[in-house]
C-alpha positions, -999 to +999 in steps of 0.1 A: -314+439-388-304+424-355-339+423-348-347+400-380-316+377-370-325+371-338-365+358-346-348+337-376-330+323-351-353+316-321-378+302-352-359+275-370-363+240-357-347+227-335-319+204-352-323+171-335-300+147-360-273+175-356-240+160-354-236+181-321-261+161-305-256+131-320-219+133-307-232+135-267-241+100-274-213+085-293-179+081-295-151+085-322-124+058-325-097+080-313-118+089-278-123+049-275-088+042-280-073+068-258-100+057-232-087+019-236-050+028-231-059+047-202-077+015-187-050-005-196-023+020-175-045+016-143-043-023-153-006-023-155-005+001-122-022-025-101-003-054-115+027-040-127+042-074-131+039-099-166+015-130-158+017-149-184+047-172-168+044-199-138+071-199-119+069-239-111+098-247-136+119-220-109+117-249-086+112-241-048+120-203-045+109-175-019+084-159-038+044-138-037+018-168-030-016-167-031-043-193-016-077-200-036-104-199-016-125-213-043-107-243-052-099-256-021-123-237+001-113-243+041-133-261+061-156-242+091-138-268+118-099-263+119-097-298+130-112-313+100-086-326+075-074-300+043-055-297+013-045-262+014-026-250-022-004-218-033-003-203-065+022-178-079+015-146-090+013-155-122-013-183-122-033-164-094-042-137-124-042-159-157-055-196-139-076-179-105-085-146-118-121-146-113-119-165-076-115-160-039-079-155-037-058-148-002-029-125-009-003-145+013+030-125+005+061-141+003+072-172+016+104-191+009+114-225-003+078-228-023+065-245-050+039-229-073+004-256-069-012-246-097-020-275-121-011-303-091-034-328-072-040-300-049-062-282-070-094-298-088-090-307-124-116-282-131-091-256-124-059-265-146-025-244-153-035-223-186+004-211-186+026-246-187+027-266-219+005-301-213+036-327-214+005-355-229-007-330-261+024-307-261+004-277-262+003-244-234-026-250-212-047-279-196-025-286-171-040-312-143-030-342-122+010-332-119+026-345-081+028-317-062+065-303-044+072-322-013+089-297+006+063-272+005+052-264+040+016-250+044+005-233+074-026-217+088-024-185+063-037-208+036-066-206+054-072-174+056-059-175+094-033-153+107-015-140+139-015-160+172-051-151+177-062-170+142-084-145+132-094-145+096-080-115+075-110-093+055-088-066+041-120-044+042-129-043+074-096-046+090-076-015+098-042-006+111-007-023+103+006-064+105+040-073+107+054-104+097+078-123+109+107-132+097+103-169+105+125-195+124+110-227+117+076-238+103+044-245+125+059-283+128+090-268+141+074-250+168+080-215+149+052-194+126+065-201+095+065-166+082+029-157+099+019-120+099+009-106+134-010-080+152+007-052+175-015-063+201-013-099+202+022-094+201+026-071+235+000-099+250-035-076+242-068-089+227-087-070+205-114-057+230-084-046+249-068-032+227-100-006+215-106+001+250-068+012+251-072+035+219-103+048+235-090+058+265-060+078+252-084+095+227-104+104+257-074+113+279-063+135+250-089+151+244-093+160+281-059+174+287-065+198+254-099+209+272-078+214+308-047+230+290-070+255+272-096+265+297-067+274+319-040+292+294-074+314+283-098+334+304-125+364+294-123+394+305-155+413+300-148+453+305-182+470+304-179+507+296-211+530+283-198+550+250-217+572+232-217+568+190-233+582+159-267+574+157-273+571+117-243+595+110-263+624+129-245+642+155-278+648+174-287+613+177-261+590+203-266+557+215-253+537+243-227+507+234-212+478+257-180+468+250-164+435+255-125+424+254-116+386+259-080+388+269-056+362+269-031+348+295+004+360+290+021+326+303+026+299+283-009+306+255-013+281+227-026+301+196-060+286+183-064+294+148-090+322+139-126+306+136-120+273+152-134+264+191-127+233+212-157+219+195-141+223+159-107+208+174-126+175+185-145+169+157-116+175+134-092+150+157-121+127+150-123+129+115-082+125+112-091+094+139-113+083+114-086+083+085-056+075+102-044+042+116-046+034+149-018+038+171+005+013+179-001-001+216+021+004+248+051-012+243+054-021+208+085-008+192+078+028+164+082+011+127+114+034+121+129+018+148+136-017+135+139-036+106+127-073+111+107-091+134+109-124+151+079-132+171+080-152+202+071-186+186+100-187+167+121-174+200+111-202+220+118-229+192+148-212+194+158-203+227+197-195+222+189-161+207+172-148+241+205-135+253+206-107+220+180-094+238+187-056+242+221-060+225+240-043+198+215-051+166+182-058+189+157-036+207+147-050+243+126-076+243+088-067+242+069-096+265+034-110+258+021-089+288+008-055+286+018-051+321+057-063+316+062-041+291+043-009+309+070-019+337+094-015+312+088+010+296+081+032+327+119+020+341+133+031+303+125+066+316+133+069+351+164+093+350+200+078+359+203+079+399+234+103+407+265+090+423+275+082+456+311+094+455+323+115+481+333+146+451+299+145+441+285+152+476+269+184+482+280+207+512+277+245+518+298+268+500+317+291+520+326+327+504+362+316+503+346+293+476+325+315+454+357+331+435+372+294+428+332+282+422+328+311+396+367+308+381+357+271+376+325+273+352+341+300+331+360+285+299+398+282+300+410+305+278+443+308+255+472+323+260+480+355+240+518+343+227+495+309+212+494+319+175+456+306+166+471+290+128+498+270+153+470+256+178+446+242+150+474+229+135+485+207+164+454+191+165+462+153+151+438+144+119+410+120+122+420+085+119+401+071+090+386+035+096+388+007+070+357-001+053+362-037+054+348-050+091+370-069+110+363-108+103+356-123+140+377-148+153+360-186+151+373-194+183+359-163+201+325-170+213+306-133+216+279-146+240+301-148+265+302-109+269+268-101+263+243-098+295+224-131+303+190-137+289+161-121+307+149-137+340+114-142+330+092-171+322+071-148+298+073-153+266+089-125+247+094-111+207+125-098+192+128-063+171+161-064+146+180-036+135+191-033+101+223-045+110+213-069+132+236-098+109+269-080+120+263-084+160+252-125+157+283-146+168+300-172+140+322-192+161+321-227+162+298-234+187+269-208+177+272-209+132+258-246+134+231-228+151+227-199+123+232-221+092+194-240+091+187-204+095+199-185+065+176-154+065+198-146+096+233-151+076+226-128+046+193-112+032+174-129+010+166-128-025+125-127-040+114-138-068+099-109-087+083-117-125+093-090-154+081-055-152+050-054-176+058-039-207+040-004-218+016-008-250+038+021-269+073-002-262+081-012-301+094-048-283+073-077-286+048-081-263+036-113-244+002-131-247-009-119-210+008-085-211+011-054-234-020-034-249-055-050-267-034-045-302+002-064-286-015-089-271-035-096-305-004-096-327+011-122-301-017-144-300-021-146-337+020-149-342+016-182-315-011-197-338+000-226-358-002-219-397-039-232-407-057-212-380-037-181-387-048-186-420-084-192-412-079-163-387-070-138-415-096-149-439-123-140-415-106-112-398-107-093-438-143-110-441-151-088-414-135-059-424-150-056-453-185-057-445-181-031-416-167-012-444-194-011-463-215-001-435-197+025-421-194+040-459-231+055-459-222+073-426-191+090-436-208+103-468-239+116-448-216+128-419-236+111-393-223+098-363-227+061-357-247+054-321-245+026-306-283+014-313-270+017-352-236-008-341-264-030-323-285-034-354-259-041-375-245-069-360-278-083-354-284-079-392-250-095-399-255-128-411-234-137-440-260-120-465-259-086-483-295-078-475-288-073-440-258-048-448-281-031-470-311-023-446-284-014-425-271+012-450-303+019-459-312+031-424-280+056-423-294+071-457-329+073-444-315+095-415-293+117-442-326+125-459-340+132-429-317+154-417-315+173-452-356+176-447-351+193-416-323+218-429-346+230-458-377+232-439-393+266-430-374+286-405-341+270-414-311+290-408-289+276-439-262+265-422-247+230-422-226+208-399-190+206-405-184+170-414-160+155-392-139+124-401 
């Protein structure tokens, strides 16, 4: 019997229109939908904001610009004349999506470009309503904000080098600074910098540097290794079992590596020095690259203010290694290497005549020894009594004490560093509570006032989730929102026209999807292609395009009854 069932089986035909195969090919509705949301949540991850507002009606606000590269492409010669732009978020996805765009971060006191003489009319804001036909979109020719101040990040520039930014090719970290004064001004105007331009390193430099602690690292593991662990190789001649016979022996040499006792770094099982350097080079590989000599850990300060903006504004040299700010860091590698090697030079001890050291006699050794042990307590001293004379801590207010306007604070902090050098500040998070505000030095803060209070950015809405039962906007939401919002902004004579053909439609896909789900084939693509092609308005193309799903039912049917047939029948799905 089992026999018989098993050449019945190997002898049927092979089913070839079997909805099993067919389905390797195709897709059902529900995988394509499920697919689609799942595009649409990577979407919404990589801009998690709503686009479909521009941020020009906001007025001049410190917000996320972007430069178009395409629209107002830079020229090669910095010295030639431009008309750099900056668009907001917004625009930069539903206006410049498919250009060259420069992600310049925030910047304050900005005016969104888009639709402005600044940008060709070829290019025109798609999310403002046209003030001439008084309807979203077409946007062109509008004057541009006058106090927008443009620097050389709109052209792709950055850092005191000027070296154009390829967020590809570039590794490692850029700080930007928090900005004193625009390039006019004699400050950066916000610019982003590298950690070596800003401790006075090129680039070739500042490889050569990262090289040779790689190297020097890699030497001292080799040194601290190949002295901590030595072999040993004890020889001995044993005897052992031949092939388990007793008769048989054979000689064996026996070596022990042994390890020094002092100070031995464990090496995990399987690995050599050869392992440990290409596996330091493969974490070089995905890691950043370190920050150079001198320049500050990023835990270790808050904002930056480079030396551009301390120069234009020279009065804040003397917060220089104060309360709030980290010492200065020069733009000279071998300033701050002096520095840094003076930070850790130990204290030198003190002159003072107690501190002097002179042989001990033996008188001394009692009082010497009676000195270092700890005082002790009195037996009659009840333990409950002592802990309870010890006074409370003194709580402090939580308000901070408002300085006195008539107090100037720079007049106790250290002068301002000697040097002609040029030199960057690092701020501490609390950096705002150490600057003075008497009446000499707050004229000096107030044109400043990212250094009186922390400022606010503009952020757009939070993008809404397609399964949110909230209306959706036209640039935001799933396929399905954004279709109901588009066709709930149409005026009444296109929504019309709109629904007309959108049943048109329906109903002829309908009656070519009918054949299929009778037959319970599965629709390919190739059969989608034809159909469309076939569409035309007339019923003799829906029919051939039925008339090719029944061909393939009859088909299939002719296979199923054919010699060697098993009988059995696909499951129609839905």
């Amino acid at each position: 019997m089992a026999d018989s069932q098993s050449s019945n089986v190997s002898g049927s035909k092979p089913r070839s229109n079997s909805m099993s195969q067919a389905s390797e090919t195709s897709q059902t509705a529900a995988d394509f939908i499920k697919e689609q949301l799942s595009l649409e949540a990577e979407a919404r991850e990589a801009l998690p904001y709503q686009f479909d507002t521009c941020t020009r009606d906001l007025g001049a606000i410190r917000q996320s610009l972007f430069s178009c590269l395409t629209c107002n492409p830079p020229p090669i010669d910095a010295s030639d004349p431009y008309s750099p732009a900056g668009v907001c978020y917004s625009c930069s996805i539903s206006c410049h999506g498919e250009h060259v765009l420069v992600e310049l971060f925030n910047k304050r006191n900005f005016v969104c470009d888009c639709g402005s003489t600044r940008l060709p009319e070829t290019s025109p804001c798609t999310l403002r309503v046209n003030s001439t036909t008084g309807q979203k979109g077409g946007v062109t020719g509008e004057e541009p904000a006058k106090g927008n101040k443009y620097d050389q990040n709109f052209r792709n520039r950055f850092c005191g080098c000027g070296e154009q930014y390829d967020p590809y090719e570039q590794k490692g970290t850029m700080f930007q600074c928090l900005g004193l004064g625009t390039a006019e001004e004699g400050g950066c105007g916000e610019d982003w910098w590298h950690p070596e331009c800003v401790v006075g390193l090129n680039h070739e430099e500042y490889k050569m540097n990262i090289q040779k602690q790689t190297e020097e690292a890699q030497e001292e593991f080799r040194k601290r290794f190949s002295t901590e662990i030595k072999k040993e190789f004890s020889v001995s001649r044993l005897e052992e079992d031949a092939n388990g016979h007793d008769d048989a022996r054979r000689p064996s040499v026996v070596t022990a590596i042994a390890a020094n006792s002092a100070n031995v770094t464990t090496v995990p099982h399987g690995v050599d020095g050869n392992d440990i350097t290409v596996e330091g080079e493969d974490d070089k590989e995905e890691d950043e690259d370190p920050l150079p000599p001198g320049f500050p850990q990023e835990d270790d300060f808050d904002h930056m203010l480079c030396y551009k903006c301390i120069e234009a504004n020279p009065w804040l040299k003397r917060y220089a290694g104060t309360p709030g700010f980290l010492p200065p860091v020069y733009r000279d590698a071998t300033i701050n290497a002096t520095q840094a090697i003076e930070a850790t030079l130990p204290a030198m001890p003190s002159t003072s005549n107690d501190s002097k050291k002179r042989k001990a006699d033996n008188d001394d050794e009692p009082a010497a020894s009676t000195s270092m042990a700890p005082p002790k307590r009195h037996r009659s001293e009840d333990p409950a009594t002592t802990l309870s004379s010890i006074p409370e801590t003194t709580t402090l207010a939580l308000t901070p004490k408002k300085q006195d306007s008539t107090i100037c604070k720079l007049t106790t902090l250290p002068p301002a560093p000697e040097s002609s050098t040029p030199f960057s500040l690092f701020l501490k998070p609390d950096f705002r509570d150490h600057l003075c505000h008497c009446v000499s030095c707050f004229p000096l803060l107030k044109p400043h006032p990212q250094l009186l209070e922390e400022e606010d950015t503009y952020e757009p809405p939070m993008s809404e989730d397609g399964d949110n039962d909230g209306a959706a906007s036209v640039g935001t939401g799933s396929l399905l929102d954004r279709g109901e919002a588009a066709f709930n902004n149409m005026d009444r004579v296109r929504a019309i026209q709109g629904a007309m053909a959108y049943a048109h439609l329906k109903d002829n896909l309908k009656s070519f999807l009918q054949p299929f789900a009778e037959s319970g084939t599965a629709v390919g693509a190739e059969d989608i292609k034809a159909y469309f092609e076939k569409l035309r308005g007339d019923e003799q193309g829906i029919k051939e395009a039925a008339g090719s799903a029944a061909k393939s039912k009859d088909d299939k049917d002719g296979d199923e009854a054919g010699p060697g047939a098993d009988g059995r029948k696909e499951q129609s799905g839905y």
